[in-house]
C-alpha positions as CSV (number, residue, x, y, z in Angstrom):
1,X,-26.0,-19.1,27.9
2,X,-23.3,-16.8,27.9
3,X,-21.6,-18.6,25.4
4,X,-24.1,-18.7,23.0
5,X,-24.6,-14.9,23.2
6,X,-21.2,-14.5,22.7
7,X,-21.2,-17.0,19.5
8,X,-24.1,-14.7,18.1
9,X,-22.3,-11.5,19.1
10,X,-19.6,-13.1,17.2
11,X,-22.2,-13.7,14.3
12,X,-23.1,-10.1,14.2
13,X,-19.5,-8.7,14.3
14,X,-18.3,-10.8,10.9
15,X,-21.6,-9.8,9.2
16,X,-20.3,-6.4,10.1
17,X,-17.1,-7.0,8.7
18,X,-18.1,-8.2,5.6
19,X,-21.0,-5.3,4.9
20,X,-18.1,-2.8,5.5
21,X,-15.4,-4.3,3.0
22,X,-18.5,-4.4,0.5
23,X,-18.9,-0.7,1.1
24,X,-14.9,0.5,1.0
25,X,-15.3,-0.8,-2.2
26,X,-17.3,2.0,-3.1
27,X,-16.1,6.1,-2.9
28,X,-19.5,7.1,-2.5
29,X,-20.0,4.5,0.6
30,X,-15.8,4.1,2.0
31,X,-17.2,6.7,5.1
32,X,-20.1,4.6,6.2
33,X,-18.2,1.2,5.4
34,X,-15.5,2.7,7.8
35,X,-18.0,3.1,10.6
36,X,-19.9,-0.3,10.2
37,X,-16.6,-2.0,10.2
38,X,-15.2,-0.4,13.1
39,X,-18.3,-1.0,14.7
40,X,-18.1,-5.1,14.2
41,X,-15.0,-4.5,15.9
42,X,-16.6,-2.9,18.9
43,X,-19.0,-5.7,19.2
44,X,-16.2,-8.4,18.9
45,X,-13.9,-6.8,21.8
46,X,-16.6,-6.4,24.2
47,X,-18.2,-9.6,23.7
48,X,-15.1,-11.4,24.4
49,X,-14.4,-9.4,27.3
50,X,-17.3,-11.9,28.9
51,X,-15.6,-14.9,27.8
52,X,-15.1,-17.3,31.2
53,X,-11.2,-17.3,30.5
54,X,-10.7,-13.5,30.9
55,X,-9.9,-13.4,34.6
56,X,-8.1,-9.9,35.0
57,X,-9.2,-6.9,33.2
58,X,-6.2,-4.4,34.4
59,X,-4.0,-5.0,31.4
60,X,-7.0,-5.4,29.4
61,X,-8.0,-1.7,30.0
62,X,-4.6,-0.3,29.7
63,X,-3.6,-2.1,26.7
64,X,-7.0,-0.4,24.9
65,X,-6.3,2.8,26.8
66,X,-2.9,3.1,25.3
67,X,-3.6,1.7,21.7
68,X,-6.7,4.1,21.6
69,X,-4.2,6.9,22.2
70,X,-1.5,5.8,19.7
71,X,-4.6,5.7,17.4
72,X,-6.0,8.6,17.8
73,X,-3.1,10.6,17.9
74,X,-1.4,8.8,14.5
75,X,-4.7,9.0,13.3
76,X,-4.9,13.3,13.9
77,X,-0.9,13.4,13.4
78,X,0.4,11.6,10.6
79,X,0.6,13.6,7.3
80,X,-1.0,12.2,4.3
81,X,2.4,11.5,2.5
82,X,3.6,9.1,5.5
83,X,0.1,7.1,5.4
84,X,2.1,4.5,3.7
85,X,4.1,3.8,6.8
86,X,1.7,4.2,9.2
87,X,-0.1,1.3,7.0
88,X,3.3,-0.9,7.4
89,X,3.3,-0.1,11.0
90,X,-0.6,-1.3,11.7
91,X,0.7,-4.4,9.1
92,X,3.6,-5.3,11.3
93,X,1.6,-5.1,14.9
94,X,-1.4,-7.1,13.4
95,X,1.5,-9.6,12.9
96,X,3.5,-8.9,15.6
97,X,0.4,-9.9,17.7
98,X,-0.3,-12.4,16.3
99,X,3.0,-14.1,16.9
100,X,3.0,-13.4,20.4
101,X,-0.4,-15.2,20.8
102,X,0.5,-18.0,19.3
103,X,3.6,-18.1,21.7
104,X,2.1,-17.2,24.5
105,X,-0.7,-20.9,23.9
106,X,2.4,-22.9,23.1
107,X,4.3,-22.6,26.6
108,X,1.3,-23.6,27.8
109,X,1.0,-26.9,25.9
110,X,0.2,-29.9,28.0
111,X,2.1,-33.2,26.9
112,X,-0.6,-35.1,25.2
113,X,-3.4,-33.1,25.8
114,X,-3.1,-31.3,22.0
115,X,-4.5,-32.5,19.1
116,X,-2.6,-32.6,15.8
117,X,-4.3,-29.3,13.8
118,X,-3.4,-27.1,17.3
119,X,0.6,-26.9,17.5
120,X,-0.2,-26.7,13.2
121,X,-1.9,-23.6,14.2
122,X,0.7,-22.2,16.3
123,X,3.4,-22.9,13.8
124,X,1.8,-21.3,11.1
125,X,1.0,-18.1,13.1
126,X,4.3,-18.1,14.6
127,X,6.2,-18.2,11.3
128,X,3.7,-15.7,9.3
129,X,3.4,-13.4,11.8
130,X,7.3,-13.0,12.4
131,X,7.5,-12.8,8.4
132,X,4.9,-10.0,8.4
133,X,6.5,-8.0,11.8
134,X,9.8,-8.2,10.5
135,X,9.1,-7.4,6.7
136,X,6.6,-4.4,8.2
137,X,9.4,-2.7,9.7
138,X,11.8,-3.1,6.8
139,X,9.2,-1.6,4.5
140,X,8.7,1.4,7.0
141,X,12.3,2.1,7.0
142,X,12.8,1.8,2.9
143,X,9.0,4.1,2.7
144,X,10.6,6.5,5.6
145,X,13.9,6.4,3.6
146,X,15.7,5.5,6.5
147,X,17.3,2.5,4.8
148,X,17.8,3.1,0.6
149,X,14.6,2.5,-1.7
150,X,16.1,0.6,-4.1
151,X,16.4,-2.7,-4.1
152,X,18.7,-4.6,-2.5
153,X,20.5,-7.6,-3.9
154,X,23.9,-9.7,-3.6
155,X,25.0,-13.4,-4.3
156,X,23.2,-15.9,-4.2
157,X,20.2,-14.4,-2.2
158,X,17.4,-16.3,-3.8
159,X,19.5,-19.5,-2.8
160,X,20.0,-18.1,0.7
161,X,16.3,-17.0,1.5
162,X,15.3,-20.6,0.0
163,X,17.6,-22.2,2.8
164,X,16.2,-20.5,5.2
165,X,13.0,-21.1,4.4
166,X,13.6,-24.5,4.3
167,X,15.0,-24.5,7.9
168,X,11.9,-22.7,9.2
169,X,9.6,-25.6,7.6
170,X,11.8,-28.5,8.9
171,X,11.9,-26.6,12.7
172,X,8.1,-26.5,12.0
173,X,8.0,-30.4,11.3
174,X,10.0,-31.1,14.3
175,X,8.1,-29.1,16.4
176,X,4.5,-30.4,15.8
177,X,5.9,-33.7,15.9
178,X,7.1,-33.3,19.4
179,X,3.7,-31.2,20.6
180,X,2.1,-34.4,21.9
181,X,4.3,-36.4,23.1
182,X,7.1,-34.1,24.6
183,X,4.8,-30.8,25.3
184,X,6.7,-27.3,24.5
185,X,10.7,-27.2,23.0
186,X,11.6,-24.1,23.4
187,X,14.9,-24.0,21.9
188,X,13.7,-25.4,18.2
189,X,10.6,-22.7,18.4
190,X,12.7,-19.9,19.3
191,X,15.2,-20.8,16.0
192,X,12.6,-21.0,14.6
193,X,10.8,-18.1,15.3
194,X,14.2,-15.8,14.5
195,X,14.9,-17.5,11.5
196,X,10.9,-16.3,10.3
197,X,12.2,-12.7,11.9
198,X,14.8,-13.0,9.4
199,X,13.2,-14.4,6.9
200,X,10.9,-11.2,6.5
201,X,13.7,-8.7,6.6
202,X,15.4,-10.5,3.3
203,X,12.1,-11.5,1.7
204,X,11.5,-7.4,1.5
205,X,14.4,-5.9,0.9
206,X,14.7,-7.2,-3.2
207,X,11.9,-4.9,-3.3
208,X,11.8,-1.3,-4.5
209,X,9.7,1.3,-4.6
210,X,7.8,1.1,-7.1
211,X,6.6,-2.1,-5.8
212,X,5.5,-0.8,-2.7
213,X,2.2,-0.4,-3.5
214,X,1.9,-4.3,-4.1
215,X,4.2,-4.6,-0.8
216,X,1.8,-2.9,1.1
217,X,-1.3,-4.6,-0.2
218,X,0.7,-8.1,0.0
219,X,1.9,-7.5,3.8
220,X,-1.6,-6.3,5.0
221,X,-3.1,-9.9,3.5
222,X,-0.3,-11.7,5.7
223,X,-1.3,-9.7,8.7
224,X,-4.6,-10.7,8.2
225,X,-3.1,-14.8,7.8
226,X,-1.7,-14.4,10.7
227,X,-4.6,-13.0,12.6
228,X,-7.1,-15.5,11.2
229,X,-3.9,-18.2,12.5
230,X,-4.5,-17.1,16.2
231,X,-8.1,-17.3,15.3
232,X,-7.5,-21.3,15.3
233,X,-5.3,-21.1,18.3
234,X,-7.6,-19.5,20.6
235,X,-10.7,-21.5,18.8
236,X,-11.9,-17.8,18.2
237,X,-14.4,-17.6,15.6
238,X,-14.5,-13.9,14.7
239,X,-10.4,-13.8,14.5
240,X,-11.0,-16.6,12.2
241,X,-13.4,-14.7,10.1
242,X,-11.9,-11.6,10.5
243,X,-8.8,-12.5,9.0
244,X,-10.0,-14.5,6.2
245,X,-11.9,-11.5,5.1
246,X,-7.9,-9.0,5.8
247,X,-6.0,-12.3,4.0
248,X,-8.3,-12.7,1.1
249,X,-9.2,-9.2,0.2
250,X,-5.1,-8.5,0.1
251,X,-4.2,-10.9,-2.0
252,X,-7.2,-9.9,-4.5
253,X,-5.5,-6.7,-4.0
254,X,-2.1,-7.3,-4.9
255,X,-3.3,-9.7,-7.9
256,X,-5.4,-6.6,-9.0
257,X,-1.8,-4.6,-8.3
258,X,0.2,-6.9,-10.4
259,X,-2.3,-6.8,-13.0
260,X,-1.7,-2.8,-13.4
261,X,2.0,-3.5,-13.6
262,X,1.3,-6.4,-15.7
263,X,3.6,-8.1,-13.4
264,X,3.8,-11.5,-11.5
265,X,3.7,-11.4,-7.6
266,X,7.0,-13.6,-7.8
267,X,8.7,-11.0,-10.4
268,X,7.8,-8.1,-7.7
269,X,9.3,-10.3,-4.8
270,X,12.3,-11.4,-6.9
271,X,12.8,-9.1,-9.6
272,X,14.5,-6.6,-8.1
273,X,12.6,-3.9,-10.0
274,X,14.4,-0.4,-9.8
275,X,17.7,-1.8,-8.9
276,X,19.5,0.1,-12.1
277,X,19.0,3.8,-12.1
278,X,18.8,5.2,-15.3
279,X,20.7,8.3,-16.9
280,X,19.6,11.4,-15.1
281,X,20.2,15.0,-17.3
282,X,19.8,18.3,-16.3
283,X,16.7,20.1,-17.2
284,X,17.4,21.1,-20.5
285,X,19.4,18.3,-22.7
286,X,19.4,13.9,-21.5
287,X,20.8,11.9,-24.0
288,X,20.8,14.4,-26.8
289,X,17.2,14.6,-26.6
290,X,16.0,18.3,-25.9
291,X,13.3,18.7,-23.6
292,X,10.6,22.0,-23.9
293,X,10.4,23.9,-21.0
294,X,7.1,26.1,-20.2
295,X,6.4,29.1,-18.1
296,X,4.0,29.4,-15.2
297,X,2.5,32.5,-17.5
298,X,2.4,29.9,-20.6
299,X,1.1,26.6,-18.5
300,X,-1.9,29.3,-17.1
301,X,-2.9,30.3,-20.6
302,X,-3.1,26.3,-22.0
303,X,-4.7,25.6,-19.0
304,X,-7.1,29.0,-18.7
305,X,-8.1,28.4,-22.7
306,X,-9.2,24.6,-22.5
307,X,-12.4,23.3,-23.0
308,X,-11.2,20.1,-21.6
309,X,-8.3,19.0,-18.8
310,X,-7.6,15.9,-17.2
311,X,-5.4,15.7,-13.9
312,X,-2.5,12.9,-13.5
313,X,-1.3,13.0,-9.6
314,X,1.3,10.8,-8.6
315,X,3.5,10.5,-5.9
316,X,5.5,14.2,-6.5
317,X,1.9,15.3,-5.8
318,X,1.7,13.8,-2.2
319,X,5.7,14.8,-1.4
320,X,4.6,18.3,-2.1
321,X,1.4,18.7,-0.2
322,X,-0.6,20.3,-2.9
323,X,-3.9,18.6,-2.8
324,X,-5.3,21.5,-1.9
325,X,-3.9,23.6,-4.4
326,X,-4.6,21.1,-7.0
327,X,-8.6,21.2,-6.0
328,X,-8.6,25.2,-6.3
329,X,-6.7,25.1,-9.9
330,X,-9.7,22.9,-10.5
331,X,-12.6,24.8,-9.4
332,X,-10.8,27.9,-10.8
333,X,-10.8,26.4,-14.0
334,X,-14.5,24.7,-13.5
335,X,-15.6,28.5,-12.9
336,X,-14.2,29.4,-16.5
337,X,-16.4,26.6,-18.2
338,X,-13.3,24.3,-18.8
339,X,-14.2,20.3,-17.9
340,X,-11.5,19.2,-15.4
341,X,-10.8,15.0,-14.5
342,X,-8.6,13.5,-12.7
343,X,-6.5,10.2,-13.8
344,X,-6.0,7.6,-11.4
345,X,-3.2,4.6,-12.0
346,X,-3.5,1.9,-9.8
347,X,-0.3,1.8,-8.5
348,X,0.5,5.9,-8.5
349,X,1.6,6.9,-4.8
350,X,3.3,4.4,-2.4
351,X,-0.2,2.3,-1.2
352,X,-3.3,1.4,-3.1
353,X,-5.6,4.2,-3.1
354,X,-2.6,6.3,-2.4
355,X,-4.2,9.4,-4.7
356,X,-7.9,9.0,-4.3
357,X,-7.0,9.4,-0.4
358,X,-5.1,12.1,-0.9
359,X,-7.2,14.3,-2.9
360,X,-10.2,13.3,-0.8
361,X,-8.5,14.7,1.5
362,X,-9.0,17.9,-0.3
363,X,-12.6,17.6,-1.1
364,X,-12.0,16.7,-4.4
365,X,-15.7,14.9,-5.6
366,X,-15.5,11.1,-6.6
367,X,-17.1,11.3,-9.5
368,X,-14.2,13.3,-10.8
369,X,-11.7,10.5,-10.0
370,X,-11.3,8.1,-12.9
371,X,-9.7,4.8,-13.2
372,X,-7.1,4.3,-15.5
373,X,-9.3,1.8,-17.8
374,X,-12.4,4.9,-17.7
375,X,-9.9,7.7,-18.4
376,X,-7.8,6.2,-21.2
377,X,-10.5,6.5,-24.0
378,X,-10.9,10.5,-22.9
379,X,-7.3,11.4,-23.1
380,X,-7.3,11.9,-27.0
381,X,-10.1,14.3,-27.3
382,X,-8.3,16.7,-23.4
383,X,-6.7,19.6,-24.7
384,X,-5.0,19.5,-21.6
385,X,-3.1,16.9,-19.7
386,X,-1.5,18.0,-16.0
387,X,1.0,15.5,-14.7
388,X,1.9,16.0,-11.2
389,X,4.7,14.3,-9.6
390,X,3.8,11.2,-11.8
391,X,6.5,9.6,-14.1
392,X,6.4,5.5,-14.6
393,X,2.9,5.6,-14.6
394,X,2.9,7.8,-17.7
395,X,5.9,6.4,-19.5
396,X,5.4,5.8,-22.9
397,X,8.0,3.2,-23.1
398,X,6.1,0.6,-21.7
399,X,4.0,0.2,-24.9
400,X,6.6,-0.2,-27.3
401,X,10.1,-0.8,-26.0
402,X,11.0,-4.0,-24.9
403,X,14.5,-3.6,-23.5
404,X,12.4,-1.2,-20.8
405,X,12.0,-2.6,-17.3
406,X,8.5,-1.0,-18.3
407,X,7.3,-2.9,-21.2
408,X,4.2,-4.3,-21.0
409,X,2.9,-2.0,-18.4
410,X,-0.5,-0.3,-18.7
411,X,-0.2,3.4,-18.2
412,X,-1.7,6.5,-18.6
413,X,-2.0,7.6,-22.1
414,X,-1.3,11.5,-21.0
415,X,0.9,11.5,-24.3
416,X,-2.2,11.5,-26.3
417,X,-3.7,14.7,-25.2
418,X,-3.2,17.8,-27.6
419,X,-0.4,19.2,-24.8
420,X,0.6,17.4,-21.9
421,X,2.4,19.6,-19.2
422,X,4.8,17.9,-16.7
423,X,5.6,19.4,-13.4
424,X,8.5,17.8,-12.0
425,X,11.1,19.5,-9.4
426,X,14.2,17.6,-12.2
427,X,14.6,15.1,-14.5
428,X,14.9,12.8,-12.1
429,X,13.8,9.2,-12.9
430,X,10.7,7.6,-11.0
431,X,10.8,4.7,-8.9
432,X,11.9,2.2,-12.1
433,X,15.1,3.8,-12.4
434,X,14.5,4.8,-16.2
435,X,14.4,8.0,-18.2
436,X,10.7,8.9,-19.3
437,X,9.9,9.6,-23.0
438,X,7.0,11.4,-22.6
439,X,9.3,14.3,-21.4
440,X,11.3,14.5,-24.9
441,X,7.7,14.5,-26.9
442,X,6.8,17.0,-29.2
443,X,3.4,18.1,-27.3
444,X,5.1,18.1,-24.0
445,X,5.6,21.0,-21.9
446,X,7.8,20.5,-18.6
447,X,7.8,23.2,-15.6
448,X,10.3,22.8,-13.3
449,X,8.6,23.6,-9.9
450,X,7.6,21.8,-6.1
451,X,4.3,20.9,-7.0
452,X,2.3,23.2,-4.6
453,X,4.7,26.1,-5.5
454,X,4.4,25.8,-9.1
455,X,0.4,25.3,-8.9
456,X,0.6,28.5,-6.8
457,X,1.9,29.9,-9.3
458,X,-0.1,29.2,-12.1
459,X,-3.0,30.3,-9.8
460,X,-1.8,33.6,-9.8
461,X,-0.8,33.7,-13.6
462,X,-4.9,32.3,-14.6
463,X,-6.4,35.4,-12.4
464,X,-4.3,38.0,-15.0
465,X,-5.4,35.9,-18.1
């Protein structure tokens, strides 16, 4: 009987799960999708708190004591610009535990006693969990710039990840070969399970940043592999469903990612995006271009005398802090009569949904947040575009200049606007490593400021106008 309520419980949890992740899907229902999903979780933990093979619940209670503190207090601590390696972190423990379950079930193999799809299971988990622990923590470190952004890349790397790949898959062989006969060897599984350790470290760090967003999005769908591996292992339907639902919804995601970047997953992985850095100038003359610099007094008048603006955040935006600054330039301009958007690229920030989190943040409304394929057609008839910390995103080599590691890309068409005003700190190059031509353009303004210092500024400027 118990069982069975456990099995429904179960039931109740993944219909849960799925209602949420149809709701995140959604602005206007992410909030309640949040709660119903968290929720399912509830009901999954306590239910298999009743299962018959929980016989000590000491380590059970501190363990949820200690992660509900880490997660409350990451949850109230961590700033908006490190979300993205908070994300990596929660991506490397889903996998990290997931690899110590599976562990944990292989020492206690029996000789003969396993069937053929169970030490499968355990491999599986073992090696993708490892990947997704190791390749977490190398992403936190190049997202914490601990360890350099760019990518890194020497001889014959793709040669040398393929080798060890191919040792991890022959240890794998060997091992479920030897599960029913021979029981546990240790030795084999522990190569094995350093060589996935390894594995993840060099599988990330070809990466750059401007492929985290796809890294992050890629990672989370492997955490979720993992977990819905240990799912099999424990013969625990709700992990099983669970992470299907993580593993499937992040590999739509990072397709959906690489179709921004009109990018394959295996160029991101392999590419080595960003690896070349660019010329960088000084604020007034790159390449013999000139670019045309613009007071805070000057950007406030455009700004103050539009009947139409449009908002492109990107990652400068989050570094600065000045969400909430960008939300009162808003309504200050809103109280003038002047229509204010907001542009959102796919892949601006560092994770997916790296802006609309941020300005939600700020109260911004989510009608006001348009997608790049919404906001494109309105560009041309703005009198005003506002980039803010973006800079690949809005490139304008990525239409038409094929020797551009761009090329190809869909971007923001903030060049089409009757003035387009840049705030950068420099002329520093984005995470691609190339110079920008939409800084050089005719209708473009730049103003040199921190983002939430130079918005402050132009506050002050629009209450003289």
């Amino acid at each position: 009987m118990i069982g069975l309520l456990i099995e429904l419980s179960y039931l109740v949890a993944g219909v849960c799960f799925i209602v949420g992740l149809k709701w995140l899907s959604s602005a206007e229902t992410a909030r309640t999708g949040n709660i119903v999903g968290a929720a399912g979780m509830f009901i999954a933990v306590v239910s298999t708190l009743f299962h018959h093979g929980i016989l000590k619940f000491e380590y059970i209670l501190a363990g949820i004591l200690i992660g509900a503190a880490i997660g409350a207090v990451s949850a109230l601590k961590v700033a908006m610009t490190a979300m993205p390696q908070m994300v990596a972190i929660f991506n490397g423990v889903g996998g990290g535990a997931s690899m110590l379950v599976a562990w944990a079930e292989y020492l206690r193999l029996a000789p003969g006693t396993a069937r053929l799809d169970f030490p499968i299971s355990i491999a599986f988990t073992t090696v993708v969990g490892a990947v997704t622990l190791s390749g977490s923590l190398v992403a936190f470190a190049k997202l914490q710039e601990l360890v350099t952004g760019r990518p890194v890349t020497y001889r014959f790397q793709q040669a040398g990840n393929l080798a060890v790949a191919l040792g991890i898959l022959g240890l794998c062989a060997y091992l479920v070969s030897q599960a029913a006969p021979v029981g546990p060897v240790m030795g084999p599984f522990y190569v094995a399970m350093l060589l996935s350790l390894l594995l993840g470290v060099l599988f990330i760090l070809p990466v750059g940043g401007a492929d985290m967003p796809v890294l992050i999005a890629l990672l989370n769908a492997f955490s979720g592999l993992a977990a819905a591996g240990a799912g099999f292992v424990l013969h625990n339907h709700v992990l099983i469903v669970s992470g299907a639902l993580v593993g499937s919804s992040g590999i739509i995601l990072t397709q959906i990612m690489c179709w921004a970047m009109n990018r394959r997953v295996s160029n991101v992985l392999f590419g080595a995006f960003g690896a070349t850095v660019g010329p960088i100038g000084d604020a007034a003359v790159t390449g013999g271009r000139t670019v045309k610099p613009i007071t805070a007094n000057e950007a406030a008048i455009l700004l103050a005398y539009a009947k139409s603006v449009i908002i492109a955040p990107g990652y400068g935006l989050a570094v600065s802090r000045a969400q909430n600054e960008v939300r009162k330039l808003a309504d200050v301009l809103e109280s003038r009569g002047v229509d204010v958007k907001y542009a959102i690229h796919p892949v601006a920030g560092r994770m997916p949904g790296h802006m609309n989190v941020l300005l939600a943040e700020a109260d911004v409304p989510y009608d006001k947040l348009l997608d790049m394929d919404d906001v494109n057609p309105l560009l041309p008839e703005a009198d005003v575009a506002l980039v803010l910390g973006a800079n690949d995103v809005v490139n304008p080599a990525a239409r038409h200049d094929k020797s551009s590691p761009l090329y190809g890309m869909p971007i923001l068409d903030v060049d089409k606007a009757a003035h387009t005003i840049v705030m950068k700190r420099s002329m520093n190059p984005g995470f691609a490593g190339v110079d920008n031509e939409l800084f050089y353009l005719d209708r473009t303004r730049m103003f040199f400021a921190d983002g939430r210092a130079g918005l402050v500024q132009i506050l002050q400027e629009i209450e003289t106008v």
